[in-house]
C-alpha positions as CSV (number, residue, x, y, z in Angstrom):
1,X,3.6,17.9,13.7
2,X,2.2,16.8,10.3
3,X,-1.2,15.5,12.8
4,X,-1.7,18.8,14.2
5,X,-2.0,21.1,11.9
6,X,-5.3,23.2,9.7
7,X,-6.5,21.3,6.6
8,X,-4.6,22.8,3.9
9,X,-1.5,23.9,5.6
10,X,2.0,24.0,3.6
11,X,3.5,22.1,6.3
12,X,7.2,22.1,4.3
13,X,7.0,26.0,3.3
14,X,6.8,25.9,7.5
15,X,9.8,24.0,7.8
16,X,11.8,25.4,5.4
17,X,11.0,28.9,7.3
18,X,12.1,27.5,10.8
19,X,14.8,25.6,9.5
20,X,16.4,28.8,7.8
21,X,15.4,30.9,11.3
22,X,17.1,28.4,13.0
23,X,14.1,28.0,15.0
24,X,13.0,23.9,14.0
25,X,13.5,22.1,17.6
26,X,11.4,19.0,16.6
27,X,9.4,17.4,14.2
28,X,6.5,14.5,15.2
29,X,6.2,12.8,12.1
30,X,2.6,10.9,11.5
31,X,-0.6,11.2,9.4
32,X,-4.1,12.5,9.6
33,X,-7.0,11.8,7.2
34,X,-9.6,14.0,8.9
35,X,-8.3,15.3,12.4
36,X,-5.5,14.2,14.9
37,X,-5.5,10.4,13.8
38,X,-1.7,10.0,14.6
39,X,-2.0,7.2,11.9
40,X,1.3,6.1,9.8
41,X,3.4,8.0,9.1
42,X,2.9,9.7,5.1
43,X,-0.7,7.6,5.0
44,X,-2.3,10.0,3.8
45,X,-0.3,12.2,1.3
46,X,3.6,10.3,0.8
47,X,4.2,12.8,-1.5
48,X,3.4,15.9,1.6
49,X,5.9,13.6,3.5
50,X,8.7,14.0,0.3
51,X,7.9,17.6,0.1
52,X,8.7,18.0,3.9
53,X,11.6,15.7,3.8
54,X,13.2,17.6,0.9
55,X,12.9,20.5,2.9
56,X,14.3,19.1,6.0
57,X,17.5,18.3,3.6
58,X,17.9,21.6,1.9
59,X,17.9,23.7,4.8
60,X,20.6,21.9,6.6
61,X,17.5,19.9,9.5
62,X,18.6,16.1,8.9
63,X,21.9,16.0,10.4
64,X,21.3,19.0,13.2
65,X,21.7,17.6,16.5
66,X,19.6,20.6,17.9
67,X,16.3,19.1,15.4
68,X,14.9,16.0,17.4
69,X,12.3,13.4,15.3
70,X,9.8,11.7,16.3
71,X,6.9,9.9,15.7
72,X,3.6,10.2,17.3
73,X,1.6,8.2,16.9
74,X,-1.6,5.8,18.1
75,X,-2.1,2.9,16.2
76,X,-5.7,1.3,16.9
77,X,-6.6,-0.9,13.9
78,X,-3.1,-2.5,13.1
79,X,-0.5,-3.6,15.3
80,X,1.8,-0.7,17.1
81,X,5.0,-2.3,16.7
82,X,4.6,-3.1,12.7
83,X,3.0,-0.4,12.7
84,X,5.8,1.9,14.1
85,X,8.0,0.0,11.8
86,X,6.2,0.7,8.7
87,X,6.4,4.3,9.8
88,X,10.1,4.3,10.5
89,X,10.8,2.4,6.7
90,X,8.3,5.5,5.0
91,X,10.4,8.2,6.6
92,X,13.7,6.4,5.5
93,X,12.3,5.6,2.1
94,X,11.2,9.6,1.3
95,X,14.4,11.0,3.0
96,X,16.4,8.8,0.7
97,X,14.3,9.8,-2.2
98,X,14.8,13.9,-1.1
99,X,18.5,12.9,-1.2
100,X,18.5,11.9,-4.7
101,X,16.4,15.2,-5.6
102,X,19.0,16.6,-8.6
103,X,19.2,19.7,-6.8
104,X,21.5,21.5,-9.8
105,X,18.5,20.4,-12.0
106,X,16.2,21.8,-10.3
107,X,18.1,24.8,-9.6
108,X,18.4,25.3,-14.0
109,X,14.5,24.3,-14.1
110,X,13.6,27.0,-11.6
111,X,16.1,29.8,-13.2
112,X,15.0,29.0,-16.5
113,X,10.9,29.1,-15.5
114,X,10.3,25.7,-16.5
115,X,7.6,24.4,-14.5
116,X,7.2,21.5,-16.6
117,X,11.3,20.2,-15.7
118,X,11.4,21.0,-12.5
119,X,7.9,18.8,-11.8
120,X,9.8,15.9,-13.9
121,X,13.1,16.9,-11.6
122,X,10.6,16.4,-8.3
123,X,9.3,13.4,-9.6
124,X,11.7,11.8,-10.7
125,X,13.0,11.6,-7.6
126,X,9.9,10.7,-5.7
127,X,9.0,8.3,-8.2
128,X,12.5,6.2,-7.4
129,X,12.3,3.2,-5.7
130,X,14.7,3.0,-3.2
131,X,14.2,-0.3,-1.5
132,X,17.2,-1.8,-2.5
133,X,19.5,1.0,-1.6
134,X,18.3,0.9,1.7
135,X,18.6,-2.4,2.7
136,X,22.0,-2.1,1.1
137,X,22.7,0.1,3.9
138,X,20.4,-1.4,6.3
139,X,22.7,-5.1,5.5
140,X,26.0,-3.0,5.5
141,X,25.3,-2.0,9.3
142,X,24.6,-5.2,10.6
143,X,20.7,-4.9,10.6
144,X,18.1,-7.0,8.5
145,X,17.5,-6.1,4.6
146,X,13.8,-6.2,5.5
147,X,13.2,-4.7,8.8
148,X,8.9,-5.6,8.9
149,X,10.0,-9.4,7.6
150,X,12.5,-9.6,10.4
151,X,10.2,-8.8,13.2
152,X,7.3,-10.9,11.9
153,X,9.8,-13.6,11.7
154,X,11.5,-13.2,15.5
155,X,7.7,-14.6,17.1
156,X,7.9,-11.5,19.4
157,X,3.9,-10.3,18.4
158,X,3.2,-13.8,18.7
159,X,5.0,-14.1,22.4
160,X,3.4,-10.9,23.9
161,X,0.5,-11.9,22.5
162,X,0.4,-15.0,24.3
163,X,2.3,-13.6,27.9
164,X,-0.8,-10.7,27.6
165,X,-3.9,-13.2,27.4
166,X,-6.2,-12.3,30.5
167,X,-4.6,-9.3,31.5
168,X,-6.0,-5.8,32.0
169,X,-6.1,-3.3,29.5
170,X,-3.7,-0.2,30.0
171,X,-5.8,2.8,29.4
172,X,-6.8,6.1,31.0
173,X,-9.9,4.8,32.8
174,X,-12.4,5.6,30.5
């Protein structure tokens, strides 16, 4: 959980070591600035979220039908459902980034002690913008380009909004 963790913590040297033990069963994905804020997810540090996500790739955890992801999170200043949404678009945007990681690059970096190549490898990829690819595939399945610009556009916040006026507030009775 990258919410619930010590300040400090190498959250992807974690992964990698329960992906290669076989060990990862799930992964809540969201953000902390100062203690468990559950805010959006890769807020804070998107480039922690790309080191993770690389990670999650390498050792075989995107695909596994035995690693479950999720996102946890509690959205107070912005809306939950764009909010959710913006979460769900960061996580594709830095998974599709850690697939374009030149791994062989990398690889000859590493072997070869260059620190400085395999920083511009790792950057290179997280610097890509990927935007286009993915509403490639986004348009290619049947779903909107823009995922955030499609729900802003449908009314729905505007409609619950509306149905929601003088009701009670959920909460845990506090």
């Amino acid at each position: 959980d990258t919410g619930h963790h010590a300040p400090g913590t190498n959250i992807e040297f974690i992964v990698m070591q329960l992906l290669r033990l076989g060990k990862l069963g799930s992964f809540d994905f969201n953000s902390r600035f100062y203690a468990d804020d559950d805010l959006i997810v890769g807020a804070a540090d998107p480039f922690q979220l790309f080191r993770i996500l690389v990670e999650v790739v390498r050792g075989g955890g995107l695909n596994n039908p035995d690693v479950a992801f999720m996102l946890d999170q509690c959205h107070n200043v912005e809306k939950k459902i764009p909010g959710q949404i913006r979460s769900v678009l960061n996580v594709q945007e830095m998974t599709a980034r850690a697939l374009l990681l030149d791994t062989e690059a990398l690889r000859a970096a590493q072997v070869a002690g260059d620190v400085l190549e395999a920083n511009a490898v790792f950057m290179d990829a997280f610097q890509t913008d990927v935007r286009p690819m993915l509403a490639e595939w986004r348009v290619g399945r049947g779903l909107p380009a823009d995922p955030m610009r499609a729900y802003l556009d449908s009314g729905y916040q505007e409609a619950i909004e509306a149905e929601r006026v003088g009701g009670v507030q959920a909460g845990w009775g506090a």
